[in-house]
C-alpha positions in Angstrom: 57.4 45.2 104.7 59.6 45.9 101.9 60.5 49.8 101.2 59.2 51.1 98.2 61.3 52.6 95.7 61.2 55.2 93.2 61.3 55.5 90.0 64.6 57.3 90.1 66.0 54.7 92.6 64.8 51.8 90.3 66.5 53.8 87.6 69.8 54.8 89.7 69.9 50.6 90.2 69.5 50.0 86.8 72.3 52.0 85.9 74.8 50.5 88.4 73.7 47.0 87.0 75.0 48.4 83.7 78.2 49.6 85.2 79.1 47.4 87.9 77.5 44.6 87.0 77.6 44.1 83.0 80.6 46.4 82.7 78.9 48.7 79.7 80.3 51.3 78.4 78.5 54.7 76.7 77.1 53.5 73.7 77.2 49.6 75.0 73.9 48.0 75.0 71.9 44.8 76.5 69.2 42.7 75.0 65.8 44.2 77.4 65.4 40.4 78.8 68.9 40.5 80.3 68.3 43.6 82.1 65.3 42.2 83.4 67.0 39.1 84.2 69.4 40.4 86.0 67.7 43.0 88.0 65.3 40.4 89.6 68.4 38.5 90.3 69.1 41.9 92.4 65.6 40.9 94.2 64.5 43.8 91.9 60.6 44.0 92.1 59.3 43.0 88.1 57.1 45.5 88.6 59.1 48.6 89.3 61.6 48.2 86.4 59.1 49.4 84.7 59.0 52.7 85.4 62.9 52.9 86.2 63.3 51.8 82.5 61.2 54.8 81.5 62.8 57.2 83.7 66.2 56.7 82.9 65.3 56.9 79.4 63.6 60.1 80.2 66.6 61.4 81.7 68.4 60.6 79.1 70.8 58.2 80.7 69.7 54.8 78.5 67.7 54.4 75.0 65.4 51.9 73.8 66.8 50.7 70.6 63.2 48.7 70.7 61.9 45.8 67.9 63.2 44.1 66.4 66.5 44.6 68.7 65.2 45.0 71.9 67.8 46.5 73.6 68.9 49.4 76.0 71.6 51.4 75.2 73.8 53.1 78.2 74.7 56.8 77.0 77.6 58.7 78.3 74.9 60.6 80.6 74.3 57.5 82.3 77.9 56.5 82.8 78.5 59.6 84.1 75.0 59.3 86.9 75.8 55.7 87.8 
């Protein structure tokens, strides 16, 4: 059975997917569907990013530059917590 994870573990992945993975830097951004992309590539659960998105963003590690855009932008919070 997979593990469950939380919102802030979803969110903690995220951020290392920006990092690591797509090389962003504070103030970079990604369209929303190549996040997504990518973190099912991770075997990320669709359903979890969700609420990792949301969390990160509540934190105030990524923003939603939202429509017509679409994108998330990684803040130097975020850098710093990945």
């Amino acid at each position: 059975m997979p593990i469950k994870m939380t919102q802030q573990d979803v969110a903690e992945w995220i951020l290392d997917i920006l990092v690591n993975d797509l090389k962003l830097k504070p103030g970079d951004a990604v369209p929303d569907q190549q996040l997504k992309q990518k973190y099912r590539d991770r075997k990320g659960d669709s359903a979890d990013i969700k609420a990792g998105l949301q969390y990160a963003e509540e934190q105030g590690w990524m923003a939603h530059d939202g429509p017509p855009t679409g994108t998330w932008r990684l803040t130097q919070l975020g850098h710093e917590n990945a």
